[in-house]
N, C-alpha and C positions, 0 to 999 in steps of 0.2 A: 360622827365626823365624816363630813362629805371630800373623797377624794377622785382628785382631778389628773389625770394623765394629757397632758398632750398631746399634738400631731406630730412633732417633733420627735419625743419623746416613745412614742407608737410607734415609732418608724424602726427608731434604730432598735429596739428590743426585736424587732421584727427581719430586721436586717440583721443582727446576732443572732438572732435562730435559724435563719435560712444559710447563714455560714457554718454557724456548728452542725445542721443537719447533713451539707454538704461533705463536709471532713467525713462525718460517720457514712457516708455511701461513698465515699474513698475508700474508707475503712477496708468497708464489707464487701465493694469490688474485687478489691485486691487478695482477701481472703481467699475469695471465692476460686480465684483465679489460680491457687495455689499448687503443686503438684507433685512436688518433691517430699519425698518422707523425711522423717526426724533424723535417720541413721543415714539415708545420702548426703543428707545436707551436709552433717556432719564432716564425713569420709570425704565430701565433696571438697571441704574447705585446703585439704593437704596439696589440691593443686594450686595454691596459693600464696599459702601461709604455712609455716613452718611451726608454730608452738598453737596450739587449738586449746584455749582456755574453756570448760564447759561450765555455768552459775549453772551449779547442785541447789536445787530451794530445800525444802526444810529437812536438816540433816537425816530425818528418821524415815524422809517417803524413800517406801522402797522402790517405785513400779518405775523412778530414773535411772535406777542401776541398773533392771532389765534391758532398758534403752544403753545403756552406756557399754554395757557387758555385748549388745549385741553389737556395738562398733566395732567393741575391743577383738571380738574373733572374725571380722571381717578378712579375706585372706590380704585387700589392698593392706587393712591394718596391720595385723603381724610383719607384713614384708617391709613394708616403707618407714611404719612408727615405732612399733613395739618395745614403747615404752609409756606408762603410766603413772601421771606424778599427781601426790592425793597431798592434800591439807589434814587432816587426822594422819596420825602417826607420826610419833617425835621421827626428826632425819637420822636418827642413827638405827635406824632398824630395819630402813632398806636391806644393808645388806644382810641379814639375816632372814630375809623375807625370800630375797633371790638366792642364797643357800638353800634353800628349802626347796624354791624352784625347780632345781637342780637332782636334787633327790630321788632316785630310779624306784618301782619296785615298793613302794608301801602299800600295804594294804588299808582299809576303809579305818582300822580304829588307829592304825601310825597316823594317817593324815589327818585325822579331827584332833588328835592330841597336838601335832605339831603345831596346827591353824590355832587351838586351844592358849598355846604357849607363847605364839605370837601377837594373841587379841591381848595378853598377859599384860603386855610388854611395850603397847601402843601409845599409851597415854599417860601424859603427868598428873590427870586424877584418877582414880583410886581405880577406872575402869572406864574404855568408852560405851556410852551406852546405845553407839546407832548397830542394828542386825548388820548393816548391810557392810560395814569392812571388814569383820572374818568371812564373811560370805564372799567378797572379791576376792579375799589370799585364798579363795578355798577357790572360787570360781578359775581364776586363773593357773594354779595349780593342775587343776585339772585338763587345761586350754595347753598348757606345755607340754602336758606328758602325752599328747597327740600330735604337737606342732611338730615340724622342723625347725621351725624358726621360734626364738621364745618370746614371750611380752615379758619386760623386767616391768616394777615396782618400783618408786622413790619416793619418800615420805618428806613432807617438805617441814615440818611443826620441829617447834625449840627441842633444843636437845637436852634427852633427861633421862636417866638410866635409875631405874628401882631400884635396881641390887647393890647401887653403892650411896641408895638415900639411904643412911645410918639411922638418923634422927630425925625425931619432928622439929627439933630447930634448925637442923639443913634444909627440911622440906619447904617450912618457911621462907628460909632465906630465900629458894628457888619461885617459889608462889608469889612473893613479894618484890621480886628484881625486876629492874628497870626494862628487861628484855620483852618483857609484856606488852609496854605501849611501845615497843618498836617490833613488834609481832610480824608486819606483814614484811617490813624491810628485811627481818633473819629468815622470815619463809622463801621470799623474793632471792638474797644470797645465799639461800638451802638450793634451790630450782636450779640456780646457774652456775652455781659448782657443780652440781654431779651434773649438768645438763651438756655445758661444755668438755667436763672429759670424757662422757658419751660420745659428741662430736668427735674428739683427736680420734679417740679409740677406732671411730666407723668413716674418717676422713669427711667429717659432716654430710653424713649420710641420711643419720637420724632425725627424725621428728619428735614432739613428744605430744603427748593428751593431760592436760591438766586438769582435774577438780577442784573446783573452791567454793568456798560456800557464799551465797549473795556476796556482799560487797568484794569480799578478797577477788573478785571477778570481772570486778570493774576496768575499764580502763582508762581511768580516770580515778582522783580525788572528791571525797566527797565530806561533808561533817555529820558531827551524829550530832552535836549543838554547837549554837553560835562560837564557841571559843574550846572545842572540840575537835579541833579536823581529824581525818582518817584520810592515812597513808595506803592506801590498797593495792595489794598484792599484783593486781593486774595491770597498775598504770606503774609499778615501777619494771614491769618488764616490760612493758611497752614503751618505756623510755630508755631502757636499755638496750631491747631488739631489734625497736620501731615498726614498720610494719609487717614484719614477719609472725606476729603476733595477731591472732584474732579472739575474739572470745564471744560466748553465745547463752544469751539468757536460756534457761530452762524455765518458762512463763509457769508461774504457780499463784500461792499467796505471797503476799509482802504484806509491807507497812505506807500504806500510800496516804493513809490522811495521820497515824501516830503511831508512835512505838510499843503501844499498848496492844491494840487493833490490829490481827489477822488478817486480811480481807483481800479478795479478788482486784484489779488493779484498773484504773481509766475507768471507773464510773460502772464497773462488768460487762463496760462491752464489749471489749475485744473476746472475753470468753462465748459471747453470748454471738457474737459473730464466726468462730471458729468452730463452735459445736453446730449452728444454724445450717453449715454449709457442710457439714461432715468433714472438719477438717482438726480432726482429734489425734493425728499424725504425720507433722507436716514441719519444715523447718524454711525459712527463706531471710538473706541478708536485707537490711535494715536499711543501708544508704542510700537516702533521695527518693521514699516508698513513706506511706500514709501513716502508717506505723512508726518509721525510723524517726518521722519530725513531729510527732506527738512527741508533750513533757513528759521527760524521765519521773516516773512517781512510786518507783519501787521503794524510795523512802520519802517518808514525810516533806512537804513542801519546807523549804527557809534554806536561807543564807544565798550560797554560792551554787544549792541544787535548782534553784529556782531558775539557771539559765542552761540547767541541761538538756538535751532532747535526746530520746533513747538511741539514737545514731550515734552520741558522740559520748556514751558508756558502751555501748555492746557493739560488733561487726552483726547480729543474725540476732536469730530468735528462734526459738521449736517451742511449741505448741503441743505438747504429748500427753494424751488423756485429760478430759474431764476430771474437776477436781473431784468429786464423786466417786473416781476411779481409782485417787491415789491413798498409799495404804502409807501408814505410819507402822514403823518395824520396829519393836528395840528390844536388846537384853538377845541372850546367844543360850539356848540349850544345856543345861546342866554344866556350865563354864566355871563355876566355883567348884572344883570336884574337893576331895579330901587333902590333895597336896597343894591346891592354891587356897584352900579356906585361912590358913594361920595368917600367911600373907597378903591377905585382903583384908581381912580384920586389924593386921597391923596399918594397912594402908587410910583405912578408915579411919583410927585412931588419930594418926598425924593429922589427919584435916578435920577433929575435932567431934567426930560423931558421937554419939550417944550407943549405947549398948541394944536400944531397941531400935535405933535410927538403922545400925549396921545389919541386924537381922530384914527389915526390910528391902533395905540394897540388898543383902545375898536372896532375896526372893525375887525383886524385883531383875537383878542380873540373871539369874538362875534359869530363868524361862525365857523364851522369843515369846512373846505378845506382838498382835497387832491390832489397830484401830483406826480410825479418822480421826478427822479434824474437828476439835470441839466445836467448832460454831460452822459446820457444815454446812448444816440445815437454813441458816442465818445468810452464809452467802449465797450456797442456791438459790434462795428465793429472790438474792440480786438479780442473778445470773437471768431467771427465769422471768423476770418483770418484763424482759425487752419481746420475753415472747408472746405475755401479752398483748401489748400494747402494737405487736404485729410490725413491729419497728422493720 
């Protein structure tokens, strides 16, 4: 079959490559040019914006707690913010969290029992499984009992207390309520209750630092399918705070071509541009920048995301480590001891486990394990194509 291309037809394929080549040495200029690290950016943003939303990517990398932990003890931080509002952990356990805080004088096995008691106590399933939030109530603990000044805790997630789930038909009932698909609006009204009376308390003094996990960070609306929207956690405080809000992708893996698919974001380049340039520790705001008006594709292309541009979800963006660098964390150190085993196996029970399914959970909780990312190797060699081809 003989085919035929045009002059026409030549041209403009021609003229689309010379614009898209153009955008990418946008791109890679602007990387290049980059100079601020992850944690000024961050601290930076307080001269601002009053609530600093940070997109946590995959609940279990741990090396953005490091990054996050070192904001949190900045001394600008303790003084002007100190306060930290997290999506894992039901809202009622805050204040049990800053009780502990509180706490003078434990020695090493008081505090891991305490921290023990409160990972206990975190979640409406049977246990959270990322390392990294008793590792903050432990990090921060530690941060206070040096400070002057303290970092409180506020846990933004549905409210659900273990000790008065009776039954697996109340568990049910709570597993199955409506408060589910309004998840981000009760986290959103968890944030600004206690955020606000932090304000009276300190004559709105306070700032606060929030984590949330991809979407809940958005600030904006987005769908997970055509007749699916998602309410996100970040655009209903941006429509309550308005601009006193900002919020800042932590560039990782997403879902940029399906919900299936893991994968590095815009084609790999931008990763492939930020490592190029040694800028594997860098953070810079998004609006009216080569990056900010590229398509939003941290989820799957359709509907209504198809007119987004990363500027009009996120204020910024950080760039921190090579995915190669980021470590997947989960399960906590001998945390099913003797006195929580009856209680976990009951918990297990309610949500239907099998007898050998439960011995597995108490192995797999019992140890901190870490790892990568199954298809590592898959994205790197996106990653790496661009270096190739000497792009």
């Amino acid at each position: 079959m003989k085919v035929t291309i045009n002059f026409f037809t030549l041209s403009m394929l021609l003229i689309l490559s010379s614009c898209h080549t153009n955008k990418d040495n946008d791109i890679m200029a602007f990387a290049k040019k980059q100079r601020t690290s992850a944690k000024d950016y961050i601290i930076g943003l307080y001269q601002k914006y009053d609530i600093v939303i940070l997109m946590e990517r995959d609940h279990a990398e741990f090396t953005q707690y490091k990054l996050f932990m070192d904001v949190i003890s900045d001394p600008y931080f303790i003084e002007k913010v100190g306060a930290v509002y997290t999506e894992v952990g039901v809202t009622n356990l805050g204040p049990k969290v800053n009780s502990f805080f509180g706490e003078q004088g434990l020695d090493s096995l008081e505090i891991n029992q305490k921290v023990n008691d409160l990972y206990h106590q975190a979640d409406y399933n049977h246990l959270w499984f990322g390392y990294s939030f008793p590792w903050l109530i432990k990090e921060l603990y530690k941060l206070n009992s040096i400070s002057r000044n303290k970092v409180s805790l506020y846990t933004c997630d549905l409210a659900f207390e273990w000790d008065t789930c009776a039954t697996e038909e109340e568990y049910d009932r709570f597993d199955g309520s409506d408060d589910f698909n309004h998840r981000d609006s009760l986290m959103a009204n968890n944030f600004i209750r206690q955020y606000e009376t932090i304000q009276q308390a300190h004559n709105g003094d306070k700032k606060a630092l929030v984590l949330m996990n991809t979407r809940h960070a958005y600030l904006t609306d987005t769908h997970y399918s055509k007749n699916d929207p998602r309410r996100n956690f970040g655009a209903y405080l941006k429509n309550y705070f308005g601009d006193k809000v900002a919020s800042v992708c932590i560039l990782g893996l997403a879902h940029p071509n399906d919900w299936k698919t893991y994968s590095v974001v815009k084609d790999d380049y931008w990763d492939y541009c930020f490592e190029s340039n040694d800028k594997t520790d860098i953070g810079f705001s998004l609006k009216n920048t080569p990056f900010g008006e590229e398509k939003f594709d941290l989820t799957p292309v359709g509907w209504d995301v198809d007119s987004l541009l990363y500027q009009d979800v996120f204020t910024g963006m950080v760039f921190y480590r090579s995915i190669q660098e980021h470590v997947l964390k989960k399960g906590w150190d001998n945390t099913i001891d003797e006195n929580f085993k009856a209680e976990f196996i009951r918990r297990c029970t309610f949500m239907g486990l099998t007898e050998e399914e439960i011995d597995a959970e108490i192995q797999f909780f019992n140890t901190a394990t870490t790892s990568k990312y199954d298809n590592l190797k898959t994205n790197r060699e996106k990653i790496d194509k661009w270096k190739k081809n000497n792009f």
